[in-house]
N, C-alpha and C positions, 0 to 999 in steps of 0.2 A: 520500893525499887521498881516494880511495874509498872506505877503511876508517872513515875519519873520517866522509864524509856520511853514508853506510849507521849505523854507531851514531848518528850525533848524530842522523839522521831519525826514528831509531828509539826511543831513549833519550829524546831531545826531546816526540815524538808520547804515549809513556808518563805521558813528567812533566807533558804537559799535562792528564793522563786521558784520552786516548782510547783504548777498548777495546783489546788487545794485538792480536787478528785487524788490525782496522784500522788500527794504527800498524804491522803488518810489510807492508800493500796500501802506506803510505804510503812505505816505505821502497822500496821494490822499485817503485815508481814518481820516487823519486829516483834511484834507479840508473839505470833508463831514459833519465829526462830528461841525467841528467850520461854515459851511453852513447850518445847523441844516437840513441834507438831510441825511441821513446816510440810502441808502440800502444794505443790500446784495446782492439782482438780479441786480441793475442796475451796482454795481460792477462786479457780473460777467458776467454778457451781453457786458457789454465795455470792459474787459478782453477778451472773444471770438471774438469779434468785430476787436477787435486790430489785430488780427495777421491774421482776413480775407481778406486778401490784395493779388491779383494776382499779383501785381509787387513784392512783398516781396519773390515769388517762385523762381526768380532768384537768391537767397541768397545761397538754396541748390544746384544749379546745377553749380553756379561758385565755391562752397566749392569743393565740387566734384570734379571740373576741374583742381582748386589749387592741391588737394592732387593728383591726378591723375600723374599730371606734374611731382610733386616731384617724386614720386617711379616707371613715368613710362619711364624716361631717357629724359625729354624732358629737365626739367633744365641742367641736364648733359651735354647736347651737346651745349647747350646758351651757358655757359664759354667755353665750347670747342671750339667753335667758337671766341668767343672773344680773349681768350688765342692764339688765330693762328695768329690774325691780330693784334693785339695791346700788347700782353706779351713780345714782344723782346726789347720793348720802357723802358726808365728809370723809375722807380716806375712803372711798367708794370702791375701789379699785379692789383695796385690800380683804373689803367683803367680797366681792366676787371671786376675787382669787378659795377664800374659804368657804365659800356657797356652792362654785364648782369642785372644789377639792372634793367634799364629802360625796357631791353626787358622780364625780367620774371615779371615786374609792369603790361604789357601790355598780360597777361597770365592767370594772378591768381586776382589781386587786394589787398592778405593781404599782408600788411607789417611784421607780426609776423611769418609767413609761409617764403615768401621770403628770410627774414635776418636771420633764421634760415637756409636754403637751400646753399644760398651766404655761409656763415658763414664754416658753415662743410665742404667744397670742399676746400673755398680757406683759412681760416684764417691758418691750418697747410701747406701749401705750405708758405702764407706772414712770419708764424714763423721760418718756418726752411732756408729761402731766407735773415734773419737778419731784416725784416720788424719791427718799433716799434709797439708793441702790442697794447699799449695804443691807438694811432693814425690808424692804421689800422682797429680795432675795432671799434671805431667811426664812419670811411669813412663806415664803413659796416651796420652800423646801420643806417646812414644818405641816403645810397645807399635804403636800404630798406623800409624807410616811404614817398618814389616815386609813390610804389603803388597803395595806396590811391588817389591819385591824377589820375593819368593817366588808364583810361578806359582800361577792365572793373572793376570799383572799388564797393566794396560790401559799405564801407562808403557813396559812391556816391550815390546805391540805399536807402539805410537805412535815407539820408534828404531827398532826392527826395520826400519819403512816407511820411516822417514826416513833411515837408516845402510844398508838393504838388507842388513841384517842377517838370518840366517834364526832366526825367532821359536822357531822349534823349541826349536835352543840356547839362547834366551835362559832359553828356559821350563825345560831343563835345570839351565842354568847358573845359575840365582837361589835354587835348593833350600839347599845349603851353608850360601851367607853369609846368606841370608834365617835359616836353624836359627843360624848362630855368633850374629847380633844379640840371636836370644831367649835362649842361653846365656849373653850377657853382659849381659842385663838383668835375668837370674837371678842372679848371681853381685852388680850391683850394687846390688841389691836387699837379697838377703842381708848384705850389710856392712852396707845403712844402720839395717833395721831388727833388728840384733845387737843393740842396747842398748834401742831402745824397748818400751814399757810399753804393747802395745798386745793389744786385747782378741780374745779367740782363738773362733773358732765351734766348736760343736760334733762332734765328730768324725763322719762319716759312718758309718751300718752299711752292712757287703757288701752286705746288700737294697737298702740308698738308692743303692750306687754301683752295684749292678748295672741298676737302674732308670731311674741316667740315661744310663747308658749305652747300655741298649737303646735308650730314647727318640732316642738322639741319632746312634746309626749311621748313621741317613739323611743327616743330611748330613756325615759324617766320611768316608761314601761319598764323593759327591762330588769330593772333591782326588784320592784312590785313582781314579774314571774318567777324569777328563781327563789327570792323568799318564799312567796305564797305559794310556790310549786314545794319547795323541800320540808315547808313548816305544816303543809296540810297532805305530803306523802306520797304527790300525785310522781315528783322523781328525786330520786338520790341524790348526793352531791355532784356524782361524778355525771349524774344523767345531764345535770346541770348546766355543765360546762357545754356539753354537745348544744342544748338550747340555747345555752346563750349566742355561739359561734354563727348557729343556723338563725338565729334572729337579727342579730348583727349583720351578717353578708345580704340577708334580706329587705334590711332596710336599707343598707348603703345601698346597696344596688338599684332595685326596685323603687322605695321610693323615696330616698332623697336623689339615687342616682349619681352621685359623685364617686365611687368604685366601679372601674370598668375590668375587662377580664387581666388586658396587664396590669394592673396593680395588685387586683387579689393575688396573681400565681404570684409576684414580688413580695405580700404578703405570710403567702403560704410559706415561702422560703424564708423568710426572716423566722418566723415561728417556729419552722420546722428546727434552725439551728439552735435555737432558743431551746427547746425542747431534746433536744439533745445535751448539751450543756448542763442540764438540770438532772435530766434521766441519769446519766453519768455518774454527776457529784452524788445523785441519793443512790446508785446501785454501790460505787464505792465507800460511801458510807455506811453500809448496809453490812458492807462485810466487816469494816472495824467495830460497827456495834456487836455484830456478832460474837466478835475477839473479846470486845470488853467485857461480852456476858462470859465466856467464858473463864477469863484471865478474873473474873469476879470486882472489877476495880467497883462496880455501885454500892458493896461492903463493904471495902474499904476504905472511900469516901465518906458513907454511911457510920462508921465507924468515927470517923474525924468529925462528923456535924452529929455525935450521938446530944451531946453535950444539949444542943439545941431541939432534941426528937421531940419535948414535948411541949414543947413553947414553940406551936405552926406557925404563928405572926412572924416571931423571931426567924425559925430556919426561912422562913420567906424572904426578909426580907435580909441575909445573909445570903442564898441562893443569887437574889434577886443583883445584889452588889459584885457577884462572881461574874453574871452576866452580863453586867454595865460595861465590867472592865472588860471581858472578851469580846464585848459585843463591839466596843473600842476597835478593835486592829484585827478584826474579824469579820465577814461580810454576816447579811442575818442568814441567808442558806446553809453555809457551810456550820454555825454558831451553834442550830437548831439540829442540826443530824451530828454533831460531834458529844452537843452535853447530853440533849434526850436521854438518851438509852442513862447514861450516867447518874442523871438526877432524879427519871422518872422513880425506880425504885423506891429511891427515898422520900420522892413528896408523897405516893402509897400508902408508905411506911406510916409517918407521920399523918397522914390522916385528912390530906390536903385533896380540893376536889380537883381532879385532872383535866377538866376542861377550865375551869377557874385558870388553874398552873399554865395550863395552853395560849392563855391571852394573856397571860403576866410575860411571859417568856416572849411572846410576838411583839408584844407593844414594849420590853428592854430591847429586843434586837433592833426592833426599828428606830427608837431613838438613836441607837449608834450608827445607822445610818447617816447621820446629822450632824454627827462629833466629831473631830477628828482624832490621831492621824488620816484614817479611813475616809471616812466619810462617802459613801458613793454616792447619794442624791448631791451630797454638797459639791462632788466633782461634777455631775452633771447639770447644777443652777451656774456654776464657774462656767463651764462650758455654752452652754446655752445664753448664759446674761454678759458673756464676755467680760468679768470680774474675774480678778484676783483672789484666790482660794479662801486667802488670809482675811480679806472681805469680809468672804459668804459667811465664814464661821461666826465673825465677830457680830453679823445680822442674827444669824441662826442660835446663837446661845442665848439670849432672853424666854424664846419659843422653846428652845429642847432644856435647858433647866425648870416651864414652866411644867412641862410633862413630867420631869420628873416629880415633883411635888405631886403630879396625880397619880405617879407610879407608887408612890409611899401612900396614896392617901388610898389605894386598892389592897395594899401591903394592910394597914390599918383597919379597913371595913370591906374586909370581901364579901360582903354580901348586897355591896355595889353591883357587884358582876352577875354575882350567885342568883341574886334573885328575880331579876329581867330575865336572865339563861333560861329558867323554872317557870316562870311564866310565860316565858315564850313556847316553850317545849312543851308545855300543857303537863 
């Protein structure tokens, strides 16, 4: 009966449109009234509560760093770069597109921001080069929900708070599978375009690749400090964010020069809403976990996957299939602060490692970024590559059924994840 009002208030308040922040206030005020607890203050104590989190500070200052990159030429030079060393190759394009994916994933952390970026530079070069539309847009959406997964990822911190997970490992543990994704969209790239007739750019001289290479150090730097800053201690996750933001405006500024002071303050303000938007969704979510601890629903879920406690593979990859399908008609924020609390208990339970669970859980929601009905990078490759939704999907599902295969194949041997994590982490 609990589990029932909690989704149907929830699920209902969605189908009706009302903002996702506000349909989990809505739900976590049905718990109350059916817990016969119904305050106002203690609802909004746990709404301020929620979003007092100093790990959550790095949300704004990697927003910040994302947008920064985009308008201050650091993306710019990634494909330029890439484009030097790998554009002269057969479907050349389409390696570039995945050679900058992994390294602007390792930049910014959104997927929405990124496949947008990719998207405008290269999808009118792949059209006007004879590239199919359909397929090209896909790789470019698939290239883009990379991010998420490989450090520093803002999904990453957003369970970390919510699971009490320590962000650290996350930021470890998402290097690997974040790299296998780009390996296997290398790999499914090269098959498809083995037989096409597509037109090849000129081969780069050592001058031109050594050129964009100089040009482009600054921000390749970048992933090399926040790693090597958080892996050897010198700052937190969250100190993280503030470096990268101040590095970011420093070099656009300074010395590539292509960010002047109106752009940044236009900058600030996108970020700023951006971060509001977020702060929001997780202080509201904060108080329905609250409710769910209370109202006990992770027992009584618990309860219903007892069957599976001690077969981890199994409840995994049961778990795992719960969250394909919400991660479906669910965006990955909302996905991630709604099951957390709910499921952490029982992966625990069962014996499962939480940081392991952490990037299982990021890299299913990010696939469903991909899928539809939802799909939000896929509405933003529509938007951006001026296609038909119906299109994008039909490119994009070779690449997001490819992932799943790596989703089961982590299901199967986690110590894919486990053991890079552990090494990294010394």
């Amino acid at each position: 009966m609990t589990i029932t009002l909690f989704l149907g208030s929830l699920l209902g308040s969605i189908g009706l449109g009302v903002p996702i922040a506000f349909a989990l206030l809505v739900s976590a005020v049905v718990l109350m009234l059916h817990l016969d607890m119904f305050d106002s203050q203690i609802l909004a104590q746990n709404l301020v509560n929620g979003a007092d989190s100093y790990t959550l500070l790095a949300i704004p200052f990697f927003l910040v760093a994302g947008e920064v990159m985009s308008r201050g030429g650091l993306s710019q030079r990634i494909v330029t770069l890439a484009m030097s060393l790998v554009g002269h190759k057969k479907g050349g394009l389409g390696f570039v597109a995945i050679f900058a994916a992994i390294i602007m994933a390792s930049l910014s952390g959104s997927a929405v921001a990124d496949t947008a970026a990719l998207a405008s530079m290269l999808l009118p070069m792949m059209r006007k080069a004879g590239y199919p539309l359909g397929r090209s847009s896909g790789l470019m959406a698939a290239g883009g929900i990379i991010a998420p997964i490989i450090p520093p990822s803002i999904p990453l911190i957003i369970i970390g708070v919510a699971g009490g997970i320590s962000i650290s490992k996350l930021f470890l543990a998402g290097i690997v599978p974040g790299l296998i994704m780009g390996a296997t969209l290398v790999v499914m790239w090269l098959f498809m375009t083995r037989k096409e007739d597509l037109v090849v750019a000129k081969k780069a001289t050592a001058g031109e690749r050594w050129q964009a290479l100089r040009s482009s150090v600054w921000a390749i730097l970048l992933p090399v400090i926040i790693i090597g800053g958080i892996k050897t201690g010198i700052f937190t996750p969250t100190e993280a964010g503030v470096v990268a933001a101040v590095y970011a405006i420093f070099v656009s500024t300074l010395v590539y020069r292509e960010l002047n002071l109106t752009q940044l303050y236009e900058v600030l303000t996108i970020s700023a809403r951006s971060t509001a938007i977020v702060m929001f969704l997780v202080a509201a979510a904060m108080v329905a976990s609250w409710l769910i601890s209370i109202a006990q629903l992770p027992l009584m879920v618990a309860d219903m996957l007892a069957p599976l406690a001690d077969n981890p593979r199994l409840l995994m990859l049961a778990i795992m299939g719960l969250i394909l399908v919400v991660g479906m008609v669910m965006d990955l924020t909302p996905t991630i602060l709604v099951l957390t609390p709910i499921l952490m208990p029982i992966v625990k339970l069962a014996g499962i490692d939480p940081v392991y669970f952490g990037i299982m859980f990021v890299l299913n929601c990010a696939i469903g970024l991909i899928t539809p009905p939802v799909g939000n990078v896929l509405n933003v490759i529509s938007s951006v590559g001026n296609l038909k939704f119906e299109k994008a999907v039909t490119g994009v599902m070779p690449f997001a059924l490819a992932y799943v295969v790596i989703l089961l194949l982590f299901v199967a041997f986690p110590q894919i994840i486990i053991w890079p994590m552990n090494m990294l982490s010394g």
